[in-house]
Structures are given as structure tokens and as C-alpha cells.
C-alpha positions as CSV (number, residue, x, y, z in Angstrom):
1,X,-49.8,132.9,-22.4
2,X,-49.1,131.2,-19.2
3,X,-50.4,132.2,-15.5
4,X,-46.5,132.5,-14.6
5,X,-45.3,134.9,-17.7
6,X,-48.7,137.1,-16.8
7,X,-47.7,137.3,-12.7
8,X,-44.1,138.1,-13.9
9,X,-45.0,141.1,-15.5
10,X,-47.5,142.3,-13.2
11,X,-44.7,142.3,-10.5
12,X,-43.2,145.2,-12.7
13,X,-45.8,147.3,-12.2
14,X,-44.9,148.8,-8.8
15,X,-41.1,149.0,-7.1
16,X,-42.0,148.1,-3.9
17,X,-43.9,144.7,-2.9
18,X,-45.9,146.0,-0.4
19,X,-47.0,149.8,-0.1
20,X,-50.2,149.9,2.3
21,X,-53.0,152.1,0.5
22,X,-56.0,151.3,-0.9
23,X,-56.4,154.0,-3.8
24,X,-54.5,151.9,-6.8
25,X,-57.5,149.2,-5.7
26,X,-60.4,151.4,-5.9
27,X,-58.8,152.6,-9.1
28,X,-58.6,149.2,-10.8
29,X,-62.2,147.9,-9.4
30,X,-64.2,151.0,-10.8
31,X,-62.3,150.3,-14.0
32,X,-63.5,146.9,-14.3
33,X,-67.5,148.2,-13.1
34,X,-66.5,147.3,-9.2
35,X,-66.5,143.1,-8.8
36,X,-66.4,143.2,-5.3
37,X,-70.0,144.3,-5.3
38,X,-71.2,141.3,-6.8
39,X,-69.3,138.5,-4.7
40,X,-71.6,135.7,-2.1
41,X,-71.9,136.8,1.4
42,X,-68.5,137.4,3.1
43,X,-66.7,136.8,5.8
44,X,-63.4,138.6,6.0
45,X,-60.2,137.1,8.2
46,X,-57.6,139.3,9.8
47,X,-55.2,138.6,12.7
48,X,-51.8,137.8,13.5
49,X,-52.1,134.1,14.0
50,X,-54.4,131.5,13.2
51,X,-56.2,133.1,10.0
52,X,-55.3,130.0,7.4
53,X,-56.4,127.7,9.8
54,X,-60.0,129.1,11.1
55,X,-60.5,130.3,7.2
56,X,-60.0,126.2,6.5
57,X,-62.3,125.1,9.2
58,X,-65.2,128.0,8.5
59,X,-64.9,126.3,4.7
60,X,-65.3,123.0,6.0
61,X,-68.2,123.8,8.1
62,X,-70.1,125.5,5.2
63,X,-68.8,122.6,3.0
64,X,-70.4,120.4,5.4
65,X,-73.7,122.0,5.5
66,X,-74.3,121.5,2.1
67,X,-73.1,124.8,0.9
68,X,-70.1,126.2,-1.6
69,X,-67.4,128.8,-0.7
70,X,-65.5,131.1,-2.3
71,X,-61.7,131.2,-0.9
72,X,-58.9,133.9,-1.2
73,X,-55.9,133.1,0.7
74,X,-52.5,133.9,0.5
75,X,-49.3,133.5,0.2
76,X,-49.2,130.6,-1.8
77,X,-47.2,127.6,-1.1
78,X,-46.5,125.7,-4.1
79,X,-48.5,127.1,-7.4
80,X,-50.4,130.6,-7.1
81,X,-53.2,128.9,-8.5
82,X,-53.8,127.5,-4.3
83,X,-54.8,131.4,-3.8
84,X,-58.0,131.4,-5.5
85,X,-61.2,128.2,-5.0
86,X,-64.2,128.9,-6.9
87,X,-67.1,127.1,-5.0
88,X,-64.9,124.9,-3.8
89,X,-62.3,124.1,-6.5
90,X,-58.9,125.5,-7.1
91,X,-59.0,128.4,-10.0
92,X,-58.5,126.4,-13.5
93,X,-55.1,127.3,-15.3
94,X,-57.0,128.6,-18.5
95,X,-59.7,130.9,-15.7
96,X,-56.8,132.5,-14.3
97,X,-54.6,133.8,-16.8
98,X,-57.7,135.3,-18.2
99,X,-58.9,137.2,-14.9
100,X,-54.9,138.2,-14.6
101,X,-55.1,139.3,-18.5
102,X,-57.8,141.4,-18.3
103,X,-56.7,143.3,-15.2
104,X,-54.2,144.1,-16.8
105,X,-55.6,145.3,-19.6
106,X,-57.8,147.2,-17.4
107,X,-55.1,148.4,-15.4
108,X,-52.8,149.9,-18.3
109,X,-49.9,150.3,-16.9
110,X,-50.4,152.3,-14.1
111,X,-48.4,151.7,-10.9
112,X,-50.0,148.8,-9.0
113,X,-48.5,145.8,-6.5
114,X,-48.3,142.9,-7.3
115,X,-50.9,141.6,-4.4
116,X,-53.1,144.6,-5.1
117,X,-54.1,143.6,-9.1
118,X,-53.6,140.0,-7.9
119,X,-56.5,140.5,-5.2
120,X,-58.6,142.1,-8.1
121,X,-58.1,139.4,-10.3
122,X,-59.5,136.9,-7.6
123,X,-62.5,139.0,-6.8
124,X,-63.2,139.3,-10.5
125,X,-62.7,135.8,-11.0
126,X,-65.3,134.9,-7.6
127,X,-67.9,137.8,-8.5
128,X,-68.5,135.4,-11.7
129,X,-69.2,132.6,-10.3
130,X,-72.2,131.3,-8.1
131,X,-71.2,130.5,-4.6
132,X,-73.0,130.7,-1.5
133,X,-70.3,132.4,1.0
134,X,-67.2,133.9,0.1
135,X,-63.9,133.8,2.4
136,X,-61.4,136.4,2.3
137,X,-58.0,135.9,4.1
138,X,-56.3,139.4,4.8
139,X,-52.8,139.7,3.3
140,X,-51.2,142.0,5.9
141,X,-52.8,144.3,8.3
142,X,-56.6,144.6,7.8
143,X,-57.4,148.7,6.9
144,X,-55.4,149.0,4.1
145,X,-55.1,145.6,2.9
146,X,-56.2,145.2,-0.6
147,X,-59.4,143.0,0.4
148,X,-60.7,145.4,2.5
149,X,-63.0,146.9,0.1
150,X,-66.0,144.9,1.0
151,X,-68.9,147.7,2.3
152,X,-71.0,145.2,4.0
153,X,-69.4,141.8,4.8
154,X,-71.8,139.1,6.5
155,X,-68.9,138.8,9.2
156,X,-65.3,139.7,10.1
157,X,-63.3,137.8,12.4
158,X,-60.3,138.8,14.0
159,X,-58.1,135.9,15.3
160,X,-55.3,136.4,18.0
161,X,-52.9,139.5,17.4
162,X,-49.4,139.6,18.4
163,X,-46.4,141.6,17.4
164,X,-45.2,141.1,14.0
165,X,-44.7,143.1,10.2
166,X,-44.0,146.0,12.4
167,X,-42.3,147.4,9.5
168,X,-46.0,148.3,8.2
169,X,-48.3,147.9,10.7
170,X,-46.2,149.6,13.8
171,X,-44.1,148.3,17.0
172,X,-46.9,148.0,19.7
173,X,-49.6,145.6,20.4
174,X,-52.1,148.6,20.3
175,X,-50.9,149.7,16.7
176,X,-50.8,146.2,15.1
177,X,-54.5,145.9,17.2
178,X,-55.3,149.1,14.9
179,X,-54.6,147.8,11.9
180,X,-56.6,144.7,12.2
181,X,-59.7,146.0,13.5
182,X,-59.9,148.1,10.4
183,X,-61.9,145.8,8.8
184,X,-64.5,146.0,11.1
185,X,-67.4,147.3,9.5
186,X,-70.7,149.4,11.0
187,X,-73.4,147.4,12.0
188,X,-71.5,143.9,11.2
189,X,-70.9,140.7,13.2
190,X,-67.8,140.9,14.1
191,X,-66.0,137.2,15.7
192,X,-62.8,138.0,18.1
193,X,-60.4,135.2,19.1
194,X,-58.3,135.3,22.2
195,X,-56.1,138.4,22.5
196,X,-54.4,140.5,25.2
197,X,-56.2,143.1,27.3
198,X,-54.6,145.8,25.4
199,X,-55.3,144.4,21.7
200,X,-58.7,143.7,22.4
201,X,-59.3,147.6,24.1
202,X,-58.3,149.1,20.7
203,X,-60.9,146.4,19.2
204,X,-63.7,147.0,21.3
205,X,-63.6,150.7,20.7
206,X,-63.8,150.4,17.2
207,X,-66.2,148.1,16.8
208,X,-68.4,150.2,19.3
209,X,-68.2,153.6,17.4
210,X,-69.3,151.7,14.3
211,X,-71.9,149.3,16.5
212,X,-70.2,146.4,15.4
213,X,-72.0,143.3,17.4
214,X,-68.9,141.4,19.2
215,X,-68.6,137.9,19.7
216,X,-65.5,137.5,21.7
217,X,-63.9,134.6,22.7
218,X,-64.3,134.2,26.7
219,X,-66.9,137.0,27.1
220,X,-69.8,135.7,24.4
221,X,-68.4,132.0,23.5
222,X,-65.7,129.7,25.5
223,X,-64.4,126.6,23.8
224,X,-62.1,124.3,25.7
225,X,-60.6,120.4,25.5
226,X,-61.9,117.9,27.5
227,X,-61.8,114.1,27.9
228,X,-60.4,114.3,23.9
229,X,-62.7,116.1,22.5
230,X,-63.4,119.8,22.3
231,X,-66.6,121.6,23.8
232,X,-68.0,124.5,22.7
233,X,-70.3,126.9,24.7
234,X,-72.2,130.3,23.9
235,X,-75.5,131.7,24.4
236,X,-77.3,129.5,22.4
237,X,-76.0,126.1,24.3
238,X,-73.1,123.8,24.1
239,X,-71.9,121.5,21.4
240,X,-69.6,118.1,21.9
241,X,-67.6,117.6,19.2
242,X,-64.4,115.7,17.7
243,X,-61.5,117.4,17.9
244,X,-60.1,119.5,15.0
245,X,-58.4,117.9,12.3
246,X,-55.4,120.1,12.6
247,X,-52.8,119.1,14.8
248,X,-51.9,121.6,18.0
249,X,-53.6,122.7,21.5
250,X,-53.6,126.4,19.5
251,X,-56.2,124.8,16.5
252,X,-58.9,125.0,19.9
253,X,-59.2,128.8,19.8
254,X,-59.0,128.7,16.0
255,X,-61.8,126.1,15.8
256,X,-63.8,128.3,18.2
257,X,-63.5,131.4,16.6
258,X,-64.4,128.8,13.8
259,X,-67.9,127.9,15.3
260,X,-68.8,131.0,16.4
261,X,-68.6,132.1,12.9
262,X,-70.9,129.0,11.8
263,X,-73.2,129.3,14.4
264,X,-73.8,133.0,13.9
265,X,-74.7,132.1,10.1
266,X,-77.0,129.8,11.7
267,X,-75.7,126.6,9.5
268,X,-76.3,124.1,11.9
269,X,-74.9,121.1,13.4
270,X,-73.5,119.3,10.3
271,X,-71.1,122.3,9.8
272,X,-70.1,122.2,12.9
273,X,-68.9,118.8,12.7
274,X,-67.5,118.9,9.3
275,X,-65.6,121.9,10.8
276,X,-64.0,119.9,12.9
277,X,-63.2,117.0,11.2
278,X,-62.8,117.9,7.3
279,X,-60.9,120.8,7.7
280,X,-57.1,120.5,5.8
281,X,-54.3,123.2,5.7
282,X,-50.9,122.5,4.6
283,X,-48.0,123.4,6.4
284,X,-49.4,123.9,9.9
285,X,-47.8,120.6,11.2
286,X,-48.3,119.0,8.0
287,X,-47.1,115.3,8.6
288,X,-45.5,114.3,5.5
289,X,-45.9,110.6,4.5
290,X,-44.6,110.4,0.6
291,X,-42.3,112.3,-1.7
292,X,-38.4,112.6,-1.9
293,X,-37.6,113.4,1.6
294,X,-39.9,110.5,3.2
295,X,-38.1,107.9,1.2
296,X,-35.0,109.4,2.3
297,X,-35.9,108.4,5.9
298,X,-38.1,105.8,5.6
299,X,-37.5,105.3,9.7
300,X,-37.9,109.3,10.6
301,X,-40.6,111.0,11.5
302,X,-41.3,114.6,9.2
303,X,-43.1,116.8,10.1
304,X,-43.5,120.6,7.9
305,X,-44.8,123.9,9.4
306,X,-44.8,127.3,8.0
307,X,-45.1,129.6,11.4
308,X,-42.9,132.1,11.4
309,X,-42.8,134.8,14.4
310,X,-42.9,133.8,18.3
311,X,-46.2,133.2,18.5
312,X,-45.8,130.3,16.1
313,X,-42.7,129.2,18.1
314,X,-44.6,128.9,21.2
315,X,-47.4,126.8,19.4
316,X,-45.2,124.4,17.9
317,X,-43.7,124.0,20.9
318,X,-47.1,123.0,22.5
319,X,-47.6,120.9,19.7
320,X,-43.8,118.8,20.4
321,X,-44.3,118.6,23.6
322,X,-47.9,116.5,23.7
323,X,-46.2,114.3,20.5
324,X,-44.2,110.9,22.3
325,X,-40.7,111.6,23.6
326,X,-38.1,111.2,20.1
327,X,-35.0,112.7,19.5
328,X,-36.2,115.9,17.3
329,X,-34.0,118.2,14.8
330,X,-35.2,121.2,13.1
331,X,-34.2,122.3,10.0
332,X,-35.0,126.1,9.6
333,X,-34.9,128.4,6.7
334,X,-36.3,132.2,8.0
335,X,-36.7,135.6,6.2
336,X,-34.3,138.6,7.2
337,X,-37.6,140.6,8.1
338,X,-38.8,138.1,11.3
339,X,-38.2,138.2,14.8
340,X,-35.5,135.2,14.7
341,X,-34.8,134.4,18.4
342,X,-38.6,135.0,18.9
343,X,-39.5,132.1,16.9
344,X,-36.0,130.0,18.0
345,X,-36.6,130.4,21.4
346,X,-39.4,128.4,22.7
347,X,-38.0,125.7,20.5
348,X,-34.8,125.5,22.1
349,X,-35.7,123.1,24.7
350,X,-36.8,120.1,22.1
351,X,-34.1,120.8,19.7
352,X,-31.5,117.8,19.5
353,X,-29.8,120.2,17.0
354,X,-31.2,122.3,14.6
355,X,-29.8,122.6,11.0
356,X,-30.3,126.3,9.1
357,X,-30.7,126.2,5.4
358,X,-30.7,129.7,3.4
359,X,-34.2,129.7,1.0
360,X,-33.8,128.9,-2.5
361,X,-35.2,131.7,-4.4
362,X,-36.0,133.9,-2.0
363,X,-34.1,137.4,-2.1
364,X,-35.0,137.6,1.5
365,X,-34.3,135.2,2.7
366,X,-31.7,135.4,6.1
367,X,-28.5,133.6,5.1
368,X,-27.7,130.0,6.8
369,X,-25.1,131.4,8.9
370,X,-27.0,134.1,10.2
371,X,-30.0,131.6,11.4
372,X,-27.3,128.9,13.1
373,X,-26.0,131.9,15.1
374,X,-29.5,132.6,16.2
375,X,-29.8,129.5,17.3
376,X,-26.6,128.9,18.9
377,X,-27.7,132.3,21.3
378,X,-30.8,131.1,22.0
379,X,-29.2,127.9,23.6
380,X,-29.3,125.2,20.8
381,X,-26.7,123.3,18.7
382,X,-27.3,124.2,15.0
383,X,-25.0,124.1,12.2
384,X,-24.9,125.1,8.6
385,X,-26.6,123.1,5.7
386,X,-26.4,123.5,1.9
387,X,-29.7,122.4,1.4
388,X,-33.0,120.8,2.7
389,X,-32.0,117.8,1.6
390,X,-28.8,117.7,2.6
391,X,-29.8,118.2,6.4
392,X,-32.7,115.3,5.7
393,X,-30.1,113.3,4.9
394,X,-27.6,114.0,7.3
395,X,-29.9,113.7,10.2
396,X,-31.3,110.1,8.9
397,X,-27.2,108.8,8.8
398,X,-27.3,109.1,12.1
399,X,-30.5,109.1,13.9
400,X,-31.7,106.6,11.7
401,X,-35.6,107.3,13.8
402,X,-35.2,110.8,14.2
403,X,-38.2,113.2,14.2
404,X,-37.4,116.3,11.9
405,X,-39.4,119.4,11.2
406,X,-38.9,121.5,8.5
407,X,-39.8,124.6,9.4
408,X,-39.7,128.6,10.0
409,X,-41.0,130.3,6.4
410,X,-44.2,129.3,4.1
411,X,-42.1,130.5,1.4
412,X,-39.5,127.6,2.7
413,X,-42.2,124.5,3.3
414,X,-43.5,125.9,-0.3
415,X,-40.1,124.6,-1.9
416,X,-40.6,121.3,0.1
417,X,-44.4,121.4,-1.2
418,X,-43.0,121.9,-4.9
419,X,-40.8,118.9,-4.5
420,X,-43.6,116.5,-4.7
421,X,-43.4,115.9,-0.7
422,X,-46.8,115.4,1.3
């Protein structure tokens, strides 16, 4: 029995992909004698923006020092299998059908999402293997995400919030702010990256009815670029180091947020290094230098990002405008639940043209029509494409040294991922 004929069944269980409670969790975890309470040390990531990428440079600091990790992350982009590391390595074929089998088993039928028994099934699978640290990623939210069910967590960090799922989580800053800080936990460390005054109000108070130590970016550490590389600065002194490894002038707060993490787990200078310089996240300005599309342009430039709401707009727009001046063209696939013109907008200004593409297998996906018109309103030229490939292909014809990104799902750069492109 495959991994993919298991997951297809399990997405039976419930009608609705995401329904925010944690009681079909605790249900499933006392059934199979409560995992979670047996995992490494952990440190728990919620936020808006940024949590992939400070998760990847927390595991190459502790990677660094010596020391194995434990990682939970989602979505996926190409294979579900990316979802789960044990001590370091990706979950084995064989190991996860058999964690996914017997939560099932254990699970009997009963009404259950498909994240939910798939977030069991990791921490079954991590609670049975030695690790020194374990990461968990938040899915959505933080309170009633199905990895909050860790009592005591060695720290929780909360990178930058901004408005987005507001579907689930609610339509203002202080709502979504909520949410988040709902995994904050009494008496625990808890790292907070840049956010606005009124986010970090509803953040403070929580973590100070539950005496929640804060480390908060600009009031407890400061991190900042200079002269090409990044300094670092808290109460314990100031570190000099390389750069982060992933591309954009938004990776500085996330490699902060990073540090202070480290450096509150006291694991020394190594990690901090490694941190910076080992760290690796596909998708977040991926450059992609083999596969189909590259030898399609052999001349362009192709670059991959899976941002997906306005705050990812405005960072890849940072991220354009430090790269050297070349004509650039987007080709943009989006979900019908995102804030379209959000995202489009701080784009505009780089966009030769931008080519909309519908997702291939996505039922959610926002028809190619719909995304050109966005476009078009928000100021650029953008026309229809049949597929990825198509618009790669197009765009080489004629600007034989164009810059493309691919870009505006996960769920989109996933498909380009699958295709054997890196």
C-alpha cells in the first residue's frame, strides 16, 4: 500500500479541508497513548510570513552545532514525504505509510481532516525517533492549529503577521494577531519578529497573562545589514556574520528571529553561522538552474517563488529591485481564496508583462482569465497562457535574455518542482 492510496483515503474522512478545532486531535493522540508527549524539545513557528524560512535557518543553526532536528512543515511542494525530516532526513516511503496506516487504524473512521490525522501521523512518526530538537511549522492560525498540542514547548516564535486566511482567522490585524499568539504558552520563551503596533499589543498581552518571557525584535534583539553582511545585537553582545543564504532584504528579520531562537538555546557560535549560511528553502526565490524549463531558455534568467498575499508581493519586489536591471515577466498562477491585487500590485512596476496560467490540479485554483484581469487593473500588461510552459516558451521567442519568475501559489511552483526543474 502506497503513501499516495493511504493520503487519498484519509482525505475522505472529513467534508471540509480545514475546520479549526482541536477536539478530533486530542481524540486521535489519546488513542494512540499521546505521541506528542514524547517528542525532543520544541520550538513551535506561527506567523503570517516568514515561518518556512526562519524554521530552515533555526535547523541549520542546530545542524550546525552538532545537533539533529526534527521538522514538520507544510504544505508540501512536490512529494508529501518533504512534510516530515526525522533527525535530519526526509521520512522514508516504507516509515510513512506505516505511521499513516496506523492512524488510521487508530482513528476508525471517525470524522477527521486531512491535516489533522496527517499532523498525528508526523508526531507519531518523530516521538519514535531520537532527535535532539523538534521544529513544528503551524499550518494555519496558531490556537487551533492541529500542532498546537504541545504543553511545554522549549520556545515559540511568532514571525511577522499580516492580513491573510481571513476566512478562518478573521478580517483585522488584531484577530489574525489572536490567533497566532495562541500558541504561546505559560512560562515559555516566546521569539517575536517585526510586526505592527497593533499585532504586537494583542501579543504582548497574552504572553503577559501567561508570563511568557518575550524576545521581540527591536525591543530585546535588533539585527540589521551592513557593509554586506548582517549584524546581530541583544543583551548578550553582537555577532558579525555572512549573510543569509536565502535571497531577499525580508530573510534579515527572518534570520533574526532565527538567532534569537539559537542564542536563547544557548548553541553557540557555530549555529549561528551555519544559520546563515546552510540554510535552503525551496521556492522563496528559488533560482532554477536545470530541468525542462532551464533548457528551454538557456539565455533567461528563472527564478520560482511561492509567496502568495501582499506581504509576499512587497518582498519580492524588494528582492527585483536590488537584482541588475533585465527585462522581467512574471508568470502567475493564484488561488481564488487570496488577496489578488494585494500580491499583483507592488509587482506592477517590474512587470514587462505578466502571463497568468490557471493551476493544474488544483480545484481552487482562480482561472487564467480572472488573474490577467487582475493584472491588467493593477497597471500591468498580462495575457492568458495555456500552461507554464507555454508562457516559458513564449517569453524566450522573444526576449531571448529575459528574467522570468514563476510565481504566486506553493501549490503552483510545486507543479514546476514535480517537473524535475531546480
Amino acid at each position: 500500500m502506497t503513501s499516495d492510496v493511504i493520503l487519498g483515503r484519509l482525505m475522505a474522512l472529513h467534508p471540509k479541508v480545514i475546520d479549526l478545532v482541536l477536539d478530533r486531535v486530542w481524540r486521535l493522540l489519546e488513542a494512540l497513548d499521546h505521541p506528542e508527549c514524547d517528542l525532543p524539545p520544541v520550538i513551535h513557528v506561527a506567523g503570517t510570513n516568514g515561518k518556512g524560512s526562519t524554521l530552515a535557518m533555526i535547523r541549520a543553526g542546530i545542524e550546525g552545532a552538532g545537533k539533529s532536528a526534527h521538522v514538520y512543515t507544510s504544505p508540501h511542494l512536490a512529494y508529501f514525504h518533504e512534510r516530515i525530516r526525522l533527525a535530519g532526513e526526509l521520512i522514508s516511503e516504507d516509515g510513512l505509510s506505516a505511521v499513516l496506516e496506523e492512524c488510521e487504524a487508530a482513528n476508525d473512521g471517525a470524522p477527521i481532516t486531512y491535516f489533522e490525522i496527517t499532523t498525528v501521523a508526523a508526531i507519531l512518526a518523530m516521538s519514535r525517533v531520537p532527535a535532539d530538537f523538534t521544529l513544528l511549522e503551524v499550518g494555519l492560525g496558531g490556537r487551533l492549529d492541529a500542532t498546537n498540542v504541545i504543553e511545554r514547548p522549549a520556545a515559540t516564535v511568532i514571525t511577522p503577521v499580516s492580513v491573510d486566511h481571513t476566512q478562518f482567522l478573521g478580517d483585522t490585524i488584531e484577530q489574525i494577531a489572536g490567533e497566532k499568539a495562541g500558541i504561546i504558552k505559560r512560562g515559555v520563551p516566546v521569539i517575536v519578529g517585526p510586526q505592527e503596533d497593533a499585532a504586537m499589543e494583542v501579543i504582548e498581552d497574552r504572553a503577559m497573562r501567561l508570563g511568557a518571557p518575550i524576545l521581540a525584535y527591536g525591543q530585546h534583539w535588533h539585527v540589521w545589514e551592513e557593509r554586506e553582511r548582517l549584524v546581530y545585537q541583544d543583551e548578550n553582545g553582537l555577532r558579525d556574520l555572512p549573510l543569509p543564504a536565502l535571497r531577499g532584504e525580508h530573510q534579515i528579520m527572518n534570520a533574526g528571529a532565527a538567532l534569537a531562537v539559537l542564542r536563547a538555546l544557548e548553541l553557540g557560535d557555530a549555529a549561528c553561522e551555519a544559520a546563515m549560511t546552510d540554510a535552503e528553502w525551496p521556492a522563496r526565490m528559488q533560482r532554477l538552474r536545470r530541468g525542462p524549463l532551464f533548457d528551454r531558455t538557456p539565455h533567461a534568467e528563472i527564478w520560482l517563488d511561492g509567496g502568495h498575499n501582499p506581504a509576499a508581493g512587497e518582498a519580492i519586489s524588494r528582492v527585483l529591485s536590488s537584482l541588475p536591471e533585465r527585462p522581467t515577466y512574471f508568470v502567475c498562477g493564484m488561488l481564488n481564496t487570496k488577496d489578488i491585487s494585494g500580491y499583483l500590485r507592488p509587482l506592477a512596476a517590474h512587470a514587462a508583462h505578466l502571463y497568468s496560467v490557471s493551476i493544474a490540479g488544483e480545484t481552487n485554483t482562480l482561472p487564467a482569465s480572472e488573474t490577467a484581469a487582475q493584472a491588467r487593473a493593477v497597471g500591468m500588461q498580462a495575457s492568458e497562457a495555456e500552461s507554464i510552459e507555454a508562457a516559458v516558451s513564449t517569453i524566450a521567442e522573444h526576449v531571448p535574455n529575459a528574467r522570468i519568475l514563476i510565481c504566486g501559489s506553493l501549490y503552483l511552483a510545486g507543479n514546476v518542482l514535480r517537473a524535475g526543474n531546480g
